[in-house]
C-alpha positions in Angstrom: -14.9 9.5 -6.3 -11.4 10.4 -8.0 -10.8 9.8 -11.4 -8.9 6.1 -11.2 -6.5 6.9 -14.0 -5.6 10.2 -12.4 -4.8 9.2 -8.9 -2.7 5.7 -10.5 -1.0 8.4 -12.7 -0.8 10.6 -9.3 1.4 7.7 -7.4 5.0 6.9 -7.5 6.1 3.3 -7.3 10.0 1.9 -7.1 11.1 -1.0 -6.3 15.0 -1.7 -5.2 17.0 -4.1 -2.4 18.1 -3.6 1.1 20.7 -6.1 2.7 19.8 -7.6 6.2 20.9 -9.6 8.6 18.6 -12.6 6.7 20.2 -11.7 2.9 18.9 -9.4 0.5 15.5 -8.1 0.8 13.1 -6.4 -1.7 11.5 -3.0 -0.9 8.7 -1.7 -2.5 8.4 1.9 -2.6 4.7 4.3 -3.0 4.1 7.3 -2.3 1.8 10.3 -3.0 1.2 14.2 -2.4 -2.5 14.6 -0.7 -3.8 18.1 -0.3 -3.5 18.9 3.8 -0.7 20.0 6.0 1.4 17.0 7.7 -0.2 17.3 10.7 -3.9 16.1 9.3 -2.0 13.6 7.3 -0.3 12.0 10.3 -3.7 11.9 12.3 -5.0 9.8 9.2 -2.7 7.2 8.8 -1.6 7.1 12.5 -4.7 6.7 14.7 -7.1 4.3 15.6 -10.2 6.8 15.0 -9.3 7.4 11.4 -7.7 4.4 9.5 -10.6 2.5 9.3 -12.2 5.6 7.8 -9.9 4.6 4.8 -8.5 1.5 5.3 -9.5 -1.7 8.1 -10.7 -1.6 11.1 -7.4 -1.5 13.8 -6.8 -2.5 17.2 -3.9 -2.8 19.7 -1.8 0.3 21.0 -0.9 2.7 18.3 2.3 4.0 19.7 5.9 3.3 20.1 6.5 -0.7 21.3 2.5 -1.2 20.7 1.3 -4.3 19.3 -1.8 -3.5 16.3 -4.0 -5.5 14.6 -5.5 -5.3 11.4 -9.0 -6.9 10.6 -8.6 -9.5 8.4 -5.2 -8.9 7.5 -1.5 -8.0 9.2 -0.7 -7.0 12.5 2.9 -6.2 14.1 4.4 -4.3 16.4 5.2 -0.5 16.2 9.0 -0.2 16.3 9.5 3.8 15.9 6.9 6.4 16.0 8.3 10.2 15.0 5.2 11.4 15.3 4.0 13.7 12.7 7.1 12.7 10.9 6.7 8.7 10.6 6.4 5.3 12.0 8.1 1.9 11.3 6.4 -1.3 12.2 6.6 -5.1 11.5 3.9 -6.7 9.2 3.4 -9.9 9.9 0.5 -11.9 7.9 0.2 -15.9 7.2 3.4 -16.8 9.4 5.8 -14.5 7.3 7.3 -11.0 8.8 8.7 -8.2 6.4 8.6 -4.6 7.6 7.3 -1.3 6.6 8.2 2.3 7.1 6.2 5.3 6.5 7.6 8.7 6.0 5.5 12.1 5.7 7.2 15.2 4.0 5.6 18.8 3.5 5.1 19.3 -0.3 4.9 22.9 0.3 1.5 24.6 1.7 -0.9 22.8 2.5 0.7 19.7 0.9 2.2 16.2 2.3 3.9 13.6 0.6 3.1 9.9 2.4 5.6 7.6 1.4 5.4 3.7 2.8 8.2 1.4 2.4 7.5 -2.8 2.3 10.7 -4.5 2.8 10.4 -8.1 2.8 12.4 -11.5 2.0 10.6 -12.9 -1.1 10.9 -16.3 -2.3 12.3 -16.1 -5.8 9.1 -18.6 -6.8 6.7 -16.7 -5.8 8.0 -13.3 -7.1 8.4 -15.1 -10.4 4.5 -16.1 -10.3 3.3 -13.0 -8.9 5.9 -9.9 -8.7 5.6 -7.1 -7.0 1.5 -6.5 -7.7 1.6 -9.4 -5.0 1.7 -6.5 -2.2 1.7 -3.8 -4.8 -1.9 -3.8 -5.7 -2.3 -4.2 -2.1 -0.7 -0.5 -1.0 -2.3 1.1 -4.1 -5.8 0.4 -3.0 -5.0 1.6 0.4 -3.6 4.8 -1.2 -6.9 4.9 -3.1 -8.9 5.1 -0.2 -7.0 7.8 1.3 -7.1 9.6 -1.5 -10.9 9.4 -1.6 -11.3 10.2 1.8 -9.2 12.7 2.1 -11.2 14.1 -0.6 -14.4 13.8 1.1 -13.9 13.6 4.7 -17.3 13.0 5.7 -18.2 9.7 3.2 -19.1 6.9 4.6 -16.6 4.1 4.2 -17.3 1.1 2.5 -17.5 -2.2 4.4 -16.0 -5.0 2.8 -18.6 -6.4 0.9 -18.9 -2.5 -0.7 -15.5 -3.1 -0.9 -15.9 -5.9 -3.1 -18.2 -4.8 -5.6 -16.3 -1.9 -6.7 -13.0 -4.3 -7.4 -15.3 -5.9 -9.5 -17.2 -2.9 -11.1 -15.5 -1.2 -14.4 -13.6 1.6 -12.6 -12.4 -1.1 -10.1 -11.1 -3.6 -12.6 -9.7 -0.8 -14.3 -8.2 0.4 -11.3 -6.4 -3.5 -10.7 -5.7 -3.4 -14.6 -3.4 -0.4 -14.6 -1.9 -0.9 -10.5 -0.8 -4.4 -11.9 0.6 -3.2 -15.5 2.3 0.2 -13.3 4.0 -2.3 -10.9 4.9 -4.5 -13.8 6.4 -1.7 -15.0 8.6 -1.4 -12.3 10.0 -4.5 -12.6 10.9 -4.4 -15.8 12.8 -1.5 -15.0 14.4 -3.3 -11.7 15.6 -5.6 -14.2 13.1 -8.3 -14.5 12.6 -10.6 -17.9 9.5 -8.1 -19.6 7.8 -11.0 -20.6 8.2 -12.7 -17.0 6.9 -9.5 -15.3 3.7 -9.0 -17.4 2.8 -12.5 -16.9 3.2 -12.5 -13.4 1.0 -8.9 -13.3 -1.6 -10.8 -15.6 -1.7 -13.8 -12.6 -1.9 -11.0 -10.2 -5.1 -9.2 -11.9 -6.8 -12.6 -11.8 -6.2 -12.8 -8.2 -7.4 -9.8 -6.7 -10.3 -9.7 -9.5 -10.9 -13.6 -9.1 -10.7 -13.5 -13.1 -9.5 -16.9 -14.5 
C-alpha cells in the first residue's frame, strides 16, 4: 500500500466559485499525476469493469446521456463524454444535485494527470459546520484507491466492511487527519476565518472516523 503521507502530499486541492444560473457555486478542485498513459487512465475511471476495482460498485449506461448509479452513494446522468479526454455528469445524492467534471491530461510519458471538479450550491450553514472536507475527504479517498490500484492492478479490492477498518486503523485515521487539515488549508486560503475552517475540518474528522 502507498505511503499515506506521500500520496496526500502527491494531490492538489483548490477550491474557488463558478456563477450559474442558481447564484454562485463552490468548486472543489483535485487532481493527481498516476503513472500510465491516458488511455489506461480513461478505462479506469470511465468503465463499469474497472471503477469498482477502486471505487463502488456502478450501474446504469456509462456513456454520453446515460443514467449511472453508484452503490450506496450518488448517481446522475452523464452529460459529456470526450472519451479518453473527460466526462461531465450530475451527482445527485440525498435530494441535492451539484455537478462534476473530470479532465485527463498527458504528464509526459507514460504519465496522466486526472483532475475532477465538484461544483455545487452549498448552504452557507453547512459549509460553516463542515467545509470543504464535507466532499473533500470524500474525493481524496477515491483518489487513494486509484492510486493503490493503479499501483497494483491485480489486488483484490476491499469490500466495504474492509473498507471500514482501515479508516479506522492508524494509517487510515492518519489518512482523514491530514485530507481534513489539507482541505482546511484550502479554505483558509479561499478566504475563510482560520479558526472557523479548522473547526469545521475537526467536525469533519469526527464524521468520517465516527470520533466524538
Amino acid at each position: 500500500m502507498i505511503d499515506v503521507k506521500s500520496h496526500i502530499s502527491a494531490v492538489r486541492r483548490t477550491l474557488g466559485s463558478r456563477e450559474l444560473e442558481a447564484g454562485t457555486a463552490r468548486v472543489s478542485t483535485i487532481s493527481q499525476v498516476y503513472d500510465t498513459d491516458i488511455d489506461d487512465l480513461w478505462d479506469a475511471v470511465a468503465t463499469a469493469e474497472r471503477i469498482p476495482r477502486w471505487f463502488l460498485p456502478i450501474s446504469g449506461e456509462l456513456k454520453e446521456g446515460g443514467h449511472y448509479q453508484l452503490e450506496g452513494n450518488a448517481g446522475g446522468t452523464i452529460t459529456r463524454c470526450d472519451k479518453p479526454h473527460g466526462y461531465d455528469a450530475t451527482w445527485e445524492f440525498g435530494g441535492m444535485v451539484s455537478w462534476i467534471e473530470v479532465r485527463l491530461t498527458p504528464e509526459g510519458e507514460g504519465r496522466t494527470r486526472v483532475q475532477l471538479e465538484h461544483v455545487a450550491h452549498v448552504d452557507d450553514a453547512l459549509w460553516e459546520q463542515y467545509g470543504p472536507g464535507a466532499t473533500g475527504l470524500g474525493w481524496d479517498s477515491g483518489f487513494w484507491g486509484l492510486a493503490n490500484y493503479l499501483a497494483d492492478p491485480t489486488s483484490t479490492p476491499a469490500d466495504s466492511a474492509g473498507a471500514a477498518a482501515w479508516v479506522a486503523s492508524p494509517d487510515g485515521k492518519l489518512f482523514m487527519r491530514l485530507s481534513s487539515d489539507a482541505w482546511a488549508e484550502q479554505a483558509i486560503a479561499a478566504g475563510d476565518d482560520p479558526e472557523q475552517a479548522r473547526a469545521a475540518a475537526e467536525r469533519t474528522y469526527a464524521a468520517y472516523t465516527a470520533e466524538a
